[in-house]
C-alpha angles and dihedrals in degrees: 000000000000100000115246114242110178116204123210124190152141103320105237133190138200112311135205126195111168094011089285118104112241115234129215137203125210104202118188112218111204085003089150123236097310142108124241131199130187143219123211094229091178138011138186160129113323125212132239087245091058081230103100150048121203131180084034100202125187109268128226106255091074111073119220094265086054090054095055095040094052086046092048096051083054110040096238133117105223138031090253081065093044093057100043089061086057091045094048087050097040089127099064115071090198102058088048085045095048084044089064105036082067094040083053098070101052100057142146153152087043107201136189126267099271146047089054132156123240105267141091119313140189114206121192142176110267092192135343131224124234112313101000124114133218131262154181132247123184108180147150128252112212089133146337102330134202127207124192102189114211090233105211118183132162125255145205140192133186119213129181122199122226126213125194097209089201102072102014094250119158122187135213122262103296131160104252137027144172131239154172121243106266091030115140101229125187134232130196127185116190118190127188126213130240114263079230100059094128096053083072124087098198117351120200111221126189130176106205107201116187123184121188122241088274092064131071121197111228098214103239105101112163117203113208130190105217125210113169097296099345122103124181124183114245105169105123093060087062123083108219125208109176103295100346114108100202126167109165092223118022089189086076091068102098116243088020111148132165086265100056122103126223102224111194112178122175126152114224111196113233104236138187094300096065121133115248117218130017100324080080120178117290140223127187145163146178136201120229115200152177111272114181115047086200092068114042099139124088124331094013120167128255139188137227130232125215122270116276111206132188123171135215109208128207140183152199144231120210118191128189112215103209139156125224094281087055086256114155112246126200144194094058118128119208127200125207124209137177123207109229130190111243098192111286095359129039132238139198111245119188115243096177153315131246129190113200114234134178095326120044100228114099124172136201108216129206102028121173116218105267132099118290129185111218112210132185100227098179115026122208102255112269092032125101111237112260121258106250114278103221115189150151121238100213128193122184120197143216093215085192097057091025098221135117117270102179140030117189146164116208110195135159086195098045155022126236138201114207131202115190100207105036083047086226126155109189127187134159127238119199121207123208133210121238121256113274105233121199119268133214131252105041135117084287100069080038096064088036093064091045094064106038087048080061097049094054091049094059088052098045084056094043093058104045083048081054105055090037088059098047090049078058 
């Protein structure tokens, strides 16, 4: 909102050196992207020192109506007296501003910025671009004049906090995060307030929030007014439409002032929709305000900030069942855990279970950075149970660009493949058959018994030779 300045000064009037009228041009320096327009409010005679303006007469940019209106706000009968009550007040920027929201409202023959006779001018904004707001000028017109409007808008951001389940780290508000599916995940949207608050009677203020298909609302936003480090709750006095924070005059909230915050925090839960790899799953919002303080009735028009945007970012792990000849294998069943700090010691939580079907490749979708143990927890008949695969999901960031630049899984106990923008971590687990251990009844035990029937039967004849040679 370009902050309004208004400038009082000696009243001045055409003037004429040398029988030819002198023209002046009003230029706007960092004006936006606008146009401007301006109303001659008084005119009159001008004096030889260039300082004065006498028989101060009304101009020709304030229609009748406007005269009498302005006379009749000040208790005066003609636009001299009018403009001895400004004078007599120049040091006070309200009673000058108050002075040309109702002049405002009474104008005509609009005109450009230059060729303009010396007298007393409002200048006003004809249109704004994107996210600029309208304002008032009253100044005076002795000679080519420049204006450098203090341009005060509001503002919002959107933040997202990340938390690293594995060693219980949180981090501040930051623009982007990673999570599991299911996780809770908090929002925060912060909005600041125009330097020219006051100069609006009543100001409309929406926070538009937006979350893609992978992110549910929860449904418990909390709207705060924020004054240094005080912070009131001011929910009740929103309507909220979804994700829309709309009050039709912010001004109504109590201890509100150009310099507060409104705070709105909320957590949405990433679901099953969620977008897998550095695309990652978006939300946005925008404010929508009040932007002329000379119209806040009905109707009034608003602008429009830019889109803020954070991201939540998810992954997946893709395993290959194998044996030892690279054959698929089925039937058995995997279970996926996280180890999680709870508060001084650690635990296993489990994240899912997969049962492996007609190909060997099975996936767990939506991991958070953070350190998981894989278990078979049912192994196809004849195989020997895998050892556990312990391994870390890790995710590097650019913070400037506020997307993902590396994707890795770090494992003693396996080897994985990444892709980035998928958000894919593959490795390859090979199952083994048991040993093979001999069996009985075969050809084996056969030959056995042979032998040892023959060896009894030498013994049996040894010792009958025996006992026959000892009687003789």
């Amino acid at each position: 909102m370009k902050k309004i300045k208004l400038i009082l000064a000696t009243l001045m009037a055409a003037l004429f050196i040398g029988g030819k009228a002198l023209a002046y041009d009003i230029t706007v320096t960092n004006g936006g992207s606008g146009t401007y327009e301006t109303y001659q409010i008084f005119t009159g005679d001008l004096s030889s020192d260039e300082t004065t303006l006498s028989n101060i007469k009304w101009g020709d940019g304030i229609t009748p109506a406007g005269q009498a209106a302005l006379q009749a706000k000040y208790d005066v009968s003609s636009a001299a007296e009018v403009a001895e009550k400004l004078d007599a007040n120049k040091e006070n920027s309200g009673y000058a501003e108050e002075f040309a929201k109702v002049a405002a409202q009474y104008l005509q023959n609009a005109a450009g910025l230059t060729g303009h006779t010396a007298g007393y001018y409002l200048v006003q904004n004809k249109t704004v671009g994107s996210n600029e707001a309208y304002t008032n000028y009253i100044l005076e017109v002795v000679k080519d004049v420049k204006v450098t409007p203090k341009t005060s808008i509001p503002s919002v951001t959107k933040k997202v906090k990340e938390t690293y389940d594995t060693t219980g780290y949180v981090s501040k508000w930051q623009d982007y995060a990673d999570y599991d599916v299911k996780d809770k995940i908090p929002f925060q949207l912060t909005a600041t307030l125009p330097d020219n608050l006051d100069s609006y009677e009543s100001y409309y203020f929406e926070l538009a929030d937006k979350l893609s298909p992978g992110l549910t609302y929860n449904g418990d936003a909390t709207v705060y007014l924020v004054n240094g480090e005080n912070q009131i709750d001011v929910t009740k006095y929103f309507k909220l439409d979804g994700l829309n924070f709309k009050i039709d005059n912010l001004k109504s909230l109590s201890k509100l002032t150009s310099s507060s915050k409104i705070v709105i925090e909320y957590n949405a839960t990433l679901n099953e929709n969620a977008v897998l790899g550095s695309a990652g799953n978006t939300g946005s919002v925008e404010l929508i305000y009040s932007n002329n303080p000379n119209n806040t009735g009905v109707g009034a028009s608003t602008g429009k900030t830019p889109e803020k945007v954070v991201k939540v970012y998810t992954y997946e792990a893709i395993f290959e069942e194998v044996d030892k000849n690279k054959e698929s294998l089925k039937g058995a069943e995997f279970t996926l855990y996280k180890v999680v700090k709870d508060g001084d010691t650690y635990k296993k939580v489990e994240v899912d279970k997969k049962t492996v079907g007609e190909t060997e490749k099975f996936s767990f979708k939506g991991l958070d950075a953070g350190k998981y143990i894989l278990e078979e927890t049912k192994t196809p008949d004849g195989y020997n149970t895998i050892k556990p695969i312990e391994f870390k999901v890790v995710a590097n960031y650019d913070k400037k660009l506020d997307t993902p630049t590396e994707l890795s899984g770090e494992s003693k106990d396996a080897s994985f493949e990444s892709n980035l923008d998928a958000g894919s971590l593959t490795a390859e687990i090979i199952s083994r058959k048991g040993s093979l251990l001999p069996s009985t009844g075969g050809m084996g035990t056969t030959i056995l018994y042979l032998v040892g029937s023959i060896l009894v039967l030498v013994a049996v004849v040894l010792l009958i030779t025996k006992k026959r040679m000892e009687r003789n």
